[in-house]
N, C-alpha and C positions, 0 to 999 in steps of 0.2 A: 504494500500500500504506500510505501516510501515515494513509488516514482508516479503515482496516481494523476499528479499535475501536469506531469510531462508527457505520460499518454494520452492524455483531453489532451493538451494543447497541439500537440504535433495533431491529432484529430483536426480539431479548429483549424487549424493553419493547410492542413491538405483541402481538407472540405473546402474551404472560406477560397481560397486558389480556385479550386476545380467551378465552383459558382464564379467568382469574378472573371474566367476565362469562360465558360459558358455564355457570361452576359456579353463581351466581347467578341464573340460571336456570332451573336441573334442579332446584337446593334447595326455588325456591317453587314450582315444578310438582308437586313432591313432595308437596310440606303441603297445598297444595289440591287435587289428588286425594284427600289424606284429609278434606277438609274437605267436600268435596260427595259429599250422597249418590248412589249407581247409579244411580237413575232420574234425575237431571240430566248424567250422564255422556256427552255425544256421541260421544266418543272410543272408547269402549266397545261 
């Protein structure tokens, strides 16, 4: 139970990363979905 703090934290700090790189992701997918017109849209 000694190292209890440090395995939450390393937790927290993987997780909290893997979200802020997720969010940096969806944000630029975002902007270029508006950036490309429908007819280059594959996904579509």
């Amino acid at each position: 139970m000694d190292d209890l703090g440090f395995i939450l934290g390393s937790y927290i700090v993987t997780f909290g990363s893997i979200a802020l790189y997720v969010a940096s992701v969806v944000k630029r997918s975002r902007r270029a979905g508006r950036v490309v017109s429908r007819e280059q849209r594959p996904w579509t």
